[in-house]
DSSP file (Angstrom, degrees, kcal/mol; ACC not computed):
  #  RESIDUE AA STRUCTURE BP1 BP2  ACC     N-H-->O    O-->H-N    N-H-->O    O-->H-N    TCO  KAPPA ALPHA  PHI   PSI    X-CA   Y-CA   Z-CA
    1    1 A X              0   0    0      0, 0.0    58,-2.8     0, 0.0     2,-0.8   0.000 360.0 360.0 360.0 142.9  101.8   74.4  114.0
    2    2 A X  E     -A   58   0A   0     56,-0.2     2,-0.6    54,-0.0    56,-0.3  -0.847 360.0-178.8-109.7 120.1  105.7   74.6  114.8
    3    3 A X  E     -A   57   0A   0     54,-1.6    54,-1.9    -2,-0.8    52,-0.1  -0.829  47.3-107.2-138.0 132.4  107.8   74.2  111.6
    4    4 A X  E     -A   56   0A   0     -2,-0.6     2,-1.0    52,-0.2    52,-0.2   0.132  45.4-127.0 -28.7 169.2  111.3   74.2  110.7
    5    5 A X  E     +A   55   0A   0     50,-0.7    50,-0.6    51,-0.1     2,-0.3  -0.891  64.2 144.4-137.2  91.5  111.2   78.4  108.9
    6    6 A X        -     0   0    0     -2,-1.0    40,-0.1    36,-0.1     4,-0.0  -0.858  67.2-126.1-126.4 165.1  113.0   76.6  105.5
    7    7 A X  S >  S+     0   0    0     -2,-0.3     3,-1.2     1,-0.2    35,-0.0   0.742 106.9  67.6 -95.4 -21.0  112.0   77.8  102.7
    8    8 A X  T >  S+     0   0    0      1,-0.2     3,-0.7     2,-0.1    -1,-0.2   0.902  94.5  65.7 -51.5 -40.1  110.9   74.2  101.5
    9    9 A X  T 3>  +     0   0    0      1,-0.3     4,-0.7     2,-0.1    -1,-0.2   0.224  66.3  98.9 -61.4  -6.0  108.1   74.3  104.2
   10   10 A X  H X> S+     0   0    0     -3,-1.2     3,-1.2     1,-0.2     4,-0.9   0.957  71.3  62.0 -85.9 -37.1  106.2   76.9  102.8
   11   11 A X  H X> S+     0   0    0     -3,-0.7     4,-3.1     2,-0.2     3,-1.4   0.937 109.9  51.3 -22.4 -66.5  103.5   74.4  101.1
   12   12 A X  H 3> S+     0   0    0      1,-0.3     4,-0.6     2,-0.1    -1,-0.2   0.623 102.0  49.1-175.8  99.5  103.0   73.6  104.4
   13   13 A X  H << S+     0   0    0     -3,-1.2    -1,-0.3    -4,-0.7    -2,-0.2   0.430 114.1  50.6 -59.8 -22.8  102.5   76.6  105.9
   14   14 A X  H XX S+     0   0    0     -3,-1.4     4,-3.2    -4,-0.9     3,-2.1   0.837  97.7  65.0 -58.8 -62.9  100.0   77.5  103.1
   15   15 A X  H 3X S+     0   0    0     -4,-3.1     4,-3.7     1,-0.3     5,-0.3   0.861 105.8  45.0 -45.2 -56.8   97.7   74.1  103.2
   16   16 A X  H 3X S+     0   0    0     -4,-0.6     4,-0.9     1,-0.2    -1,-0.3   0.605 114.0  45.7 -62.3 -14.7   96.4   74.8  106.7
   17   17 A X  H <> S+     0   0    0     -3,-2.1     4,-2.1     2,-0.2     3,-0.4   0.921 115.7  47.1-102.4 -59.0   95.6   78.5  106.2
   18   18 A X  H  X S+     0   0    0     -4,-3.2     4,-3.2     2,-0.2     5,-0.3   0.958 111.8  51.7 -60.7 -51.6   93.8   77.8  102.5
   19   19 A X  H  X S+     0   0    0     -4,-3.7     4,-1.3    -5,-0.4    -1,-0.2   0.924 114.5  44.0 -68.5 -39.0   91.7   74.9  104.2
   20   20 A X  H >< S+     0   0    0     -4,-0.9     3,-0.6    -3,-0.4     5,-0.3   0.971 114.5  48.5 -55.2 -56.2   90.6   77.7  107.2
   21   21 A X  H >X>S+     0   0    0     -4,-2.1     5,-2.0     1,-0.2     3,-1.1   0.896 106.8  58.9 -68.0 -37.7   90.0   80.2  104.5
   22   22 A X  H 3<5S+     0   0    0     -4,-3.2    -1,-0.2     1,-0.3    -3,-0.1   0.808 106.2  47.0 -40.4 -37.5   87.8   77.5  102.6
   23   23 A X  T <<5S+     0   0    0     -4,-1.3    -1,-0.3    -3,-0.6    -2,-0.2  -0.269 109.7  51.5 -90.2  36.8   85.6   77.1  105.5
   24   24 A X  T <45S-     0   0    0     -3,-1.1    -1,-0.2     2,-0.1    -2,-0.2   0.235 110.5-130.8-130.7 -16.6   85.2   80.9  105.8
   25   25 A X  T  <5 +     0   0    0     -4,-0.6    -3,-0.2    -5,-0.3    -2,-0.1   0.759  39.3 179.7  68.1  31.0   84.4   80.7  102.0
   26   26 A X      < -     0   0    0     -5,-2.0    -1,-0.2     1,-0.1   107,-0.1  -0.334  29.8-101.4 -73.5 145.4   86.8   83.3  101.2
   27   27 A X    >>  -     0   0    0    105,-0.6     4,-3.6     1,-0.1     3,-0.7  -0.360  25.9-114.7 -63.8 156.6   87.1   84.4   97.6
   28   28 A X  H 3> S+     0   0    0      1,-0.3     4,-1.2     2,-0.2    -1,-0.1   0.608 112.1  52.6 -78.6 -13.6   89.8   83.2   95.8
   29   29 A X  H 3> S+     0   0    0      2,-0.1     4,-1.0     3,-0.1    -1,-0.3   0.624 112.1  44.3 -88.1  -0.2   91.4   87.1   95.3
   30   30 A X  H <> S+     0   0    0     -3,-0.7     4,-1.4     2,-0.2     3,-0.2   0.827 114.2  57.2 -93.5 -45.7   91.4   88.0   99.2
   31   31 A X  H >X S+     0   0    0     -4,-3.6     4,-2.2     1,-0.3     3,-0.7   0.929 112.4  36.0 -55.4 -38.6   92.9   84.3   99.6
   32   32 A X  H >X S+     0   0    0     -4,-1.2     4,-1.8     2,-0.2     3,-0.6   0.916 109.7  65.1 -54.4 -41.1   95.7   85.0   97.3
   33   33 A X  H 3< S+     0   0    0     -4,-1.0    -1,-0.2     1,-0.3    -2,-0.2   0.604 113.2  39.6 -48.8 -26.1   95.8   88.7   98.9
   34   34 A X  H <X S+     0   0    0     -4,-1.4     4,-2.2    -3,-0.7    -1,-0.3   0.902 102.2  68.1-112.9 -26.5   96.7   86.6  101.9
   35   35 A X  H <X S+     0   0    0     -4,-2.2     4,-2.8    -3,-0.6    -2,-0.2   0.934 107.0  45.0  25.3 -86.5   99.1   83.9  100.2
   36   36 A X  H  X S+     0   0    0     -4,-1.8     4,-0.5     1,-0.3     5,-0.3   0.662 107.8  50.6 -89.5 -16.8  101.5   86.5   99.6
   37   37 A X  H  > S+     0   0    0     -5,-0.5     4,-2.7     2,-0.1     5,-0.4   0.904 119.1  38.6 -77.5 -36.1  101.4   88.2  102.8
   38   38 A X  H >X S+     0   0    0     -4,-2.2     4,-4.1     2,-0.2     3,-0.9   0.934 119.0  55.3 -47.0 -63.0  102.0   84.4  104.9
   39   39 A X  H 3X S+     0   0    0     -4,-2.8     4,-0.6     1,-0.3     5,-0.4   0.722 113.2  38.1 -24.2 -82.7  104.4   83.7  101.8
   40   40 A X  H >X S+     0   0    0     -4,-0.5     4,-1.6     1,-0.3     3,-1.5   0.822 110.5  57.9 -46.6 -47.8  106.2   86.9  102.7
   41   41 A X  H XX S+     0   0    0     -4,-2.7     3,-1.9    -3,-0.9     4,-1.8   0.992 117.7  33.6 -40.4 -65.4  106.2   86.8  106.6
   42   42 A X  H 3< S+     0   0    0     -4,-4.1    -1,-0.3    -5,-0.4    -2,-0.2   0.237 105.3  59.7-106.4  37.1  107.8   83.7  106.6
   43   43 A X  H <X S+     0   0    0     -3,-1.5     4,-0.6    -4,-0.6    -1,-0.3   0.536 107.3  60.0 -99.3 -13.1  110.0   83.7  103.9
   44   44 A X  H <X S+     0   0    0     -3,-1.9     4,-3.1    -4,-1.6     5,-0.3   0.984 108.7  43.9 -67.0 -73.3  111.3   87.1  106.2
   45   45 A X  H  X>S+     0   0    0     -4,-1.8     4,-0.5     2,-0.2     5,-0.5   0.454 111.8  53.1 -73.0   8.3  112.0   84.7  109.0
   46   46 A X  H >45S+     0   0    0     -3,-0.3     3,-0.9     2,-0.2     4,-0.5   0.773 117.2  47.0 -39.8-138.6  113.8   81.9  106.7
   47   47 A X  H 3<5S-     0   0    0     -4,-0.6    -2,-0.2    -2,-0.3    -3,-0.1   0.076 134.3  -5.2   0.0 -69.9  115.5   84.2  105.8
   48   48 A X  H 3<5S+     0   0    0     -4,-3.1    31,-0.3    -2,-0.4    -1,-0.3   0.188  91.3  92.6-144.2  48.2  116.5   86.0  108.5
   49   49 A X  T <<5S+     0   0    0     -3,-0.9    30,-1.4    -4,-0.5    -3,-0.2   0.866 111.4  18.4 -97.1 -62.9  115.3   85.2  112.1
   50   50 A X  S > <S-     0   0    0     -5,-0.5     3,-1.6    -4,-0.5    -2,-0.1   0.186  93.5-172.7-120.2  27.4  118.2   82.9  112.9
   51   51 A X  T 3  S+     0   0    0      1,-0.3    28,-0.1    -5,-0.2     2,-0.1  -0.456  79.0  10.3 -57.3 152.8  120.8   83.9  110.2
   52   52 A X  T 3  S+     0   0    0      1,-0.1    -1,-0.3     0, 0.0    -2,-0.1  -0.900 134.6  56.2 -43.0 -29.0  123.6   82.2  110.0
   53   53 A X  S <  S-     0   0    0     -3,-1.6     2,-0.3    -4,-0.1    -3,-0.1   0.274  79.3-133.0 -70.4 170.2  121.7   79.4  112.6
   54   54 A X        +     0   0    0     -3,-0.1     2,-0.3    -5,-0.1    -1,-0.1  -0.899  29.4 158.8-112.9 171.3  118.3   77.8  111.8
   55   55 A X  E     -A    5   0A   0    -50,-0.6   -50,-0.7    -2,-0.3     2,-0.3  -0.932  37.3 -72.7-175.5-144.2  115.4   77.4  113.8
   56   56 A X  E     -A    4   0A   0     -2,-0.3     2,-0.5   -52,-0.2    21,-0.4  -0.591  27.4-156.7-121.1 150.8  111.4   76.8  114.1
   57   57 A X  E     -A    3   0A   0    -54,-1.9   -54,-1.6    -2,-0.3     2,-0.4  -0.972  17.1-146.4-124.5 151.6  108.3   79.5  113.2
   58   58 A X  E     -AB   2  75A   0     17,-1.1    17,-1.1    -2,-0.5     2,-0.3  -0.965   9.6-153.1-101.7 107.2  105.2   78.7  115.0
   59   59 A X        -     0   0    0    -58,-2.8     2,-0.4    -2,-0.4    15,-0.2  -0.707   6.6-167.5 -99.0 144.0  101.8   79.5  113.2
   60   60 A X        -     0   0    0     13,-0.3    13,-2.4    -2,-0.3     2,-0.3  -0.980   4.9-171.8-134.3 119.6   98.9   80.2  114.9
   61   61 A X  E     +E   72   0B   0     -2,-0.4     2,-0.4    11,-0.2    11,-0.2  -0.920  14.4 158.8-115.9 101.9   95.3   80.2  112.8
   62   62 A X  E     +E   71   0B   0      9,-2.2     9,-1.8    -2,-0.3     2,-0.3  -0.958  12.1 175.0-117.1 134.0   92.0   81.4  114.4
   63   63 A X  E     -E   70   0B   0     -2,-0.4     2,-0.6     7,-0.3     7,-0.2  -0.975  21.6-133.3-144.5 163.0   89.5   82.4  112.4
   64   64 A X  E   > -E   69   0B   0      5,-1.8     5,-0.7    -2,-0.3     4,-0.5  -0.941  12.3-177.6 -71.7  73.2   85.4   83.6  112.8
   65   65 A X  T > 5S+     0   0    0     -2,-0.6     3,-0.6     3,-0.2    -1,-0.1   0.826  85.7  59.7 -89.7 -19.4   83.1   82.5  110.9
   66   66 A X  T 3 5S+     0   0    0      1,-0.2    -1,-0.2     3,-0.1    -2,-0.0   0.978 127.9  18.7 -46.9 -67.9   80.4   84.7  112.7
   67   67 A X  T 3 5S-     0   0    0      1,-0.1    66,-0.3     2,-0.1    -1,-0.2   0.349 109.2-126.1 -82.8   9.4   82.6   88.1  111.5
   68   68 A X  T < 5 +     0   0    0     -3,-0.6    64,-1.5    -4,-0.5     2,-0.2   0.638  61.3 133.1  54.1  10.7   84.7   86.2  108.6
   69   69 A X  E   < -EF  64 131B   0     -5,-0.7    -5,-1.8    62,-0.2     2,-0.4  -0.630  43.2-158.5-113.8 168.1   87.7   86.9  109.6
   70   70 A X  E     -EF  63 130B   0     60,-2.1    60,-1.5    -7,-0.2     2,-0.6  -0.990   7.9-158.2-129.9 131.2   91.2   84.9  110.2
   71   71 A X  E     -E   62   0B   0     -9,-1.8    -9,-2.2    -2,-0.4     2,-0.3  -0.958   6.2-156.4-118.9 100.6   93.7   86.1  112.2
   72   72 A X  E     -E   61   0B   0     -2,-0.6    56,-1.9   -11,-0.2     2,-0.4  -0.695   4.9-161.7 -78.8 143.2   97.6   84.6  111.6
   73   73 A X  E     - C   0 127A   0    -13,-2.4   -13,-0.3    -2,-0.3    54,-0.2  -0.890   1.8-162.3-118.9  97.2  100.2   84.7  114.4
   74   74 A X  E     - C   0 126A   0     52,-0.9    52,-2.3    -2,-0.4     2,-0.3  -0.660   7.9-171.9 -72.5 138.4  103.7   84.3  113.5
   75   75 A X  E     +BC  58 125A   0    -17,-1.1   -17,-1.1    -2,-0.2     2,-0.3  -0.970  11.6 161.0-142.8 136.5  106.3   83.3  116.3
   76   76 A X  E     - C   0 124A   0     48,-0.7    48,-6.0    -2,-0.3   -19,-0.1  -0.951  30.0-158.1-155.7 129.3  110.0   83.2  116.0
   77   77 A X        +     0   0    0    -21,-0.4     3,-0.2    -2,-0.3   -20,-0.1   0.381  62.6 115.1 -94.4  19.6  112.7   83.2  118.7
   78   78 A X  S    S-     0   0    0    -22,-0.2     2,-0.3     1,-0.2   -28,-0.2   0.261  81.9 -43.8 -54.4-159.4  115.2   84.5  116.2
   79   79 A X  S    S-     0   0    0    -30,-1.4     2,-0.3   -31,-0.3    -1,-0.2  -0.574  75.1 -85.9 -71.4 125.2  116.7   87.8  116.6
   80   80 A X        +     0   0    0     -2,-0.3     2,-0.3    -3,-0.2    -1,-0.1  -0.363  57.1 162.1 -90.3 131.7  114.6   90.7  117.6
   81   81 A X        -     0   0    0     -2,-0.3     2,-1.0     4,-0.0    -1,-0.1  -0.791  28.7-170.6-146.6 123.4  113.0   92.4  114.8
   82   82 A X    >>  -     0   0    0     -2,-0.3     3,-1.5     1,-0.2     4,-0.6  -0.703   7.3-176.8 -92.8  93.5  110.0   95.0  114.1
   83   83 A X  G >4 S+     0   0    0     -2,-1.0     3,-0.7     1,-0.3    -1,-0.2   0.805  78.8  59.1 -84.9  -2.7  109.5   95.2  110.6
   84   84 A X  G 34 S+     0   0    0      1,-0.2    -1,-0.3    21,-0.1    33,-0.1  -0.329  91.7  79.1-107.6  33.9  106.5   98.1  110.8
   85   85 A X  G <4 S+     0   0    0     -3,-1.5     2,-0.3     2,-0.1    -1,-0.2   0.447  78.9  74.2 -88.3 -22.2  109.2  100.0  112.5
   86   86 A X  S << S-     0   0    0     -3,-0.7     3,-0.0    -4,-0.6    -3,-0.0  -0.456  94.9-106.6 -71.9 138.3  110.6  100.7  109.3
   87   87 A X        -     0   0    0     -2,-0.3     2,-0.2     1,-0.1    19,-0.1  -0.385  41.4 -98.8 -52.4 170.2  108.6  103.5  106.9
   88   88 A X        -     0   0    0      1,-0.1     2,-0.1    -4,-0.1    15,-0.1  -0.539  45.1-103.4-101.7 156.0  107.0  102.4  104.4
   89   89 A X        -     0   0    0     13,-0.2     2,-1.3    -2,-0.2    -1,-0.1  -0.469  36.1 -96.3 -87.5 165.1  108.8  102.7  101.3
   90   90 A X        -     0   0    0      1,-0.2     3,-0.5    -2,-0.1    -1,-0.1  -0.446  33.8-177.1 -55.7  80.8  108.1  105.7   98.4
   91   91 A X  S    S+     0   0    0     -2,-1.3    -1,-0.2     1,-0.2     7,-0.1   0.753  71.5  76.9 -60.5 -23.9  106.0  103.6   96.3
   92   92 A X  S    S+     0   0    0     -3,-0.0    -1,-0.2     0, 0.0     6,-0.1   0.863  82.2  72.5 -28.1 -61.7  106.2  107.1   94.2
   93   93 A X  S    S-     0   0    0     -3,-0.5     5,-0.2     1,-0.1     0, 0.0  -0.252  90.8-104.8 -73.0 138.3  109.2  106.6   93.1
   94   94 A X     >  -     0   0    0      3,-0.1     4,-0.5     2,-0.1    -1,-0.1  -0.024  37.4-101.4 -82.9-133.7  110.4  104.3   90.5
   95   95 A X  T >4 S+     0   0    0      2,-0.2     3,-2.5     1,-0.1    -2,-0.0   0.989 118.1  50.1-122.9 -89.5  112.5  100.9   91.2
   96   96 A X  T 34 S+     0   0    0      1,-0.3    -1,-0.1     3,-0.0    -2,-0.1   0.842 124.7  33.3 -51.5 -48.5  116.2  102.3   90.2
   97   97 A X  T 34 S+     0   0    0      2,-0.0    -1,-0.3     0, 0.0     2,-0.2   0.677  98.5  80.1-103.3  19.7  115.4  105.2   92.6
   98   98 A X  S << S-     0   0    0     -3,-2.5    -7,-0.0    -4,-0.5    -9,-0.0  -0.577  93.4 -97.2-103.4 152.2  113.1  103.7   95.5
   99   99 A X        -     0   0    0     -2,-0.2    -1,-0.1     1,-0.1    -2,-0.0  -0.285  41.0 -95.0 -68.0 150.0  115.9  101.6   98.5
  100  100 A X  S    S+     0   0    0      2,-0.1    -1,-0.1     3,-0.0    -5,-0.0  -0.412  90.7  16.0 -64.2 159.8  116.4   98.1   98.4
  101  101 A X  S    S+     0   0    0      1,-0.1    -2,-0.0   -12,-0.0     0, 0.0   0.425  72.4  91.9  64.5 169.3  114.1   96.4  100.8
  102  102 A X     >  +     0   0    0    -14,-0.0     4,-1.5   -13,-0.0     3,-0.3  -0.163  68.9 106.8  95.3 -35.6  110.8   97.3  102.8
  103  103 A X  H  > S+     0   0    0      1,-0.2     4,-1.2     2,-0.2   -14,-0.0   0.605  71.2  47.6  65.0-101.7  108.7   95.9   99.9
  104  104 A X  H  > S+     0   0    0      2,-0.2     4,-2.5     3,-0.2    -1,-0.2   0.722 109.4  50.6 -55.1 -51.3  107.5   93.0  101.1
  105  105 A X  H  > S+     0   0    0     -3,-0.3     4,-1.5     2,-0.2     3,-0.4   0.970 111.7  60.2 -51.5 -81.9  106.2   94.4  104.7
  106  106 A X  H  X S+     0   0    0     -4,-1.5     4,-2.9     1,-0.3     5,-0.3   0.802 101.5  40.6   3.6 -78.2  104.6   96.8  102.7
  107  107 A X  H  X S+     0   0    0     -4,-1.2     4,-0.8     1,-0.2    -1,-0.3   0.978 112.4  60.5 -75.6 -47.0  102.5   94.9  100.5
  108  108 A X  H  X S+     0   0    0     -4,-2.5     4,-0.6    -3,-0.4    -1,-0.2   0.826 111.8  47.1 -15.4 -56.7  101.7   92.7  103.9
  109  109 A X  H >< S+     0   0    0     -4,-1.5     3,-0.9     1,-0.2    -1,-0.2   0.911 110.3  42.7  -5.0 -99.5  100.6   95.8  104.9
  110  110 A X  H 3< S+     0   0    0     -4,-2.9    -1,-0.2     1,-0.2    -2,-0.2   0.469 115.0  54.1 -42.4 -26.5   98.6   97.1  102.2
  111  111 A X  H 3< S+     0   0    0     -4,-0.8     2,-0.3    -5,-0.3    -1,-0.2   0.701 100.7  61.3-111.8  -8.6   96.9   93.5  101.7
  112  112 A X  S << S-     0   0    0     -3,-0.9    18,-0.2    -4,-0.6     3,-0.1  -0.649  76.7-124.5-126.6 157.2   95.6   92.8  105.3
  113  113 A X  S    S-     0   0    0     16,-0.5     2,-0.4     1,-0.3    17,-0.2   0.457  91.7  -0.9 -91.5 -15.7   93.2   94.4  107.4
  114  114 A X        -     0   0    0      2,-0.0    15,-0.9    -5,-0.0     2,-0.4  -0.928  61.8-172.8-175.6 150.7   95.2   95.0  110.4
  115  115 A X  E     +D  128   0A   0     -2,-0.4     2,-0.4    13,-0.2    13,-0.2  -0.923  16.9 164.7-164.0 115.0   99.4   94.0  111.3
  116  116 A X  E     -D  127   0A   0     11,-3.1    11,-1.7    -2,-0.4     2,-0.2  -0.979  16.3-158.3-131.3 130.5  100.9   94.5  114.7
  117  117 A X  E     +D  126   0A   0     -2,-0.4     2,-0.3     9,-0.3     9,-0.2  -0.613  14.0 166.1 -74.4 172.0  104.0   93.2  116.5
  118  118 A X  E     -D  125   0A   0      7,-1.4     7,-0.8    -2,-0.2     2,-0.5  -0.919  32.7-124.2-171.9 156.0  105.1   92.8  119.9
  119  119 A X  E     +D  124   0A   0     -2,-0.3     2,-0.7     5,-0.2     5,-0.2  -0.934  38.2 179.8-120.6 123.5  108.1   90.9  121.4
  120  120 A X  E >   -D  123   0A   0      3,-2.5     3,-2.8    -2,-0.5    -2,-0.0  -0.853  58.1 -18.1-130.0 141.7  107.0   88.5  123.9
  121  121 A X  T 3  S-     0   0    0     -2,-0.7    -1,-0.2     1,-0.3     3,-0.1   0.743 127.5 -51.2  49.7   9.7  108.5   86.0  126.1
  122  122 A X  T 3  S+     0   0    0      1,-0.2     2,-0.3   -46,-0.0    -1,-0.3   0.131 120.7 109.0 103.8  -7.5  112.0   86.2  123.6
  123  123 A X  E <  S- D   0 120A   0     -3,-2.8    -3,-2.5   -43,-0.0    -1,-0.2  -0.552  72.8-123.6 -94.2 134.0  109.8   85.6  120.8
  124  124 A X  E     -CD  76 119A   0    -48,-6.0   -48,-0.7    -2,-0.3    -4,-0.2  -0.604  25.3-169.7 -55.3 172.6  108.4   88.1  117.5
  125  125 A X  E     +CD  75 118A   0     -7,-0.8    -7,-1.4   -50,-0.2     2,-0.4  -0.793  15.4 164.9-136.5 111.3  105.0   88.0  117.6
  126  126 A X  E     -CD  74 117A   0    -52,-2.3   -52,-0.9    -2,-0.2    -9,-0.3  -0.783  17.1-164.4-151.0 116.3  103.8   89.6  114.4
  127  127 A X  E     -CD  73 116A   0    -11,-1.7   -11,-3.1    -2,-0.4   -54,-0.2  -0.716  10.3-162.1-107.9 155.4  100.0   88.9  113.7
  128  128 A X  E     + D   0 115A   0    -56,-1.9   -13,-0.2    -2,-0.3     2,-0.1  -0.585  14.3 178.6-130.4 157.9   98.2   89.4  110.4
  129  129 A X        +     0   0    0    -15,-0.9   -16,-0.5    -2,-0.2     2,-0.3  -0.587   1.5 174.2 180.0 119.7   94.3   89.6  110.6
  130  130 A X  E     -F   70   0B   0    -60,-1.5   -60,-2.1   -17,-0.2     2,-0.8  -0.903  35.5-125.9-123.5 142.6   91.6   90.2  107.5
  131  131 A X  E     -F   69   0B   0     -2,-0.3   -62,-0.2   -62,-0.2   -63,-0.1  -0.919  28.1-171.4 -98.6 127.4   87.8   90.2  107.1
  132  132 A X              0   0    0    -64,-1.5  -105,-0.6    -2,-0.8    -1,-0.1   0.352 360.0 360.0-120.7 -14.7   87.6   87.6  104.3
  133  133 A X              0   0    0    -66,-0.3   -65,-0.2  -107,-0.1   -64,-0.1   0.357 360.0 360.0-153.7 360.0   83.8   88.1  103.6
């Protein structure tokens, strides 16, 4: 799907990714696990892909049902941006003394089975990909 990257849109960006993960039978904690990683991706590029400007994210859903698994593609021609260039933040540490941001990637991380980027053709590319049973 290509969709305006507003922040209204994220229903749906959701529907089509819950309705794959139904037909994979995923439980309902890895689907959430995966929620809030879409949720986060593309609230990033709403955010900040075409700041000030707006412009369009392109989802890509493929998923397995031999191996279970689903693999997201996020695409944006915004500005170009690695976010698993950054370290991960000192989760150690509490909330007054850990840096603002990095968070979100984080827990994307943490919550998926495998997260790579690439810049291709003027575009992010930054794909998510989990074995869901």
């Amino acid at each position: 799907m290509i969709i305006p990257a507003a922040l209204d849109r994220l229903d749906e960006v959701l529907a089509p990714i819950d309705a794959a993960l139904d037909k994979l039978e995923c439980p309902m904690k890895i689907q959430m696990m995966i929620d809030l990683a879409v949720e986060e991706v593309f609230v990033n590029i709403a955010h900040y892909a075409y700041a000030p400007d707006t412009g369009d994210a392109e989802i890509l859903v493929r998923t397995d049902e031999e191996t279970g698994t689903i693999e997201i593609e996020f695409r944006d021609s915004g500005i170009p941006f690695d976010p698993l260039a950054k370290p991960d933040p000192d989760v150690t540490l509490s909330a007054e003394e850990r840096k603002i941001g990095g968070l979100g990637i984080y827990l994307v991380k943490k919550n998926m089975d495998a997260v790579t980027y690439r810049r291709q053709d003027g575009q992010n590319v930054l794909t998510l990909t989990k074995k869901v049973r």
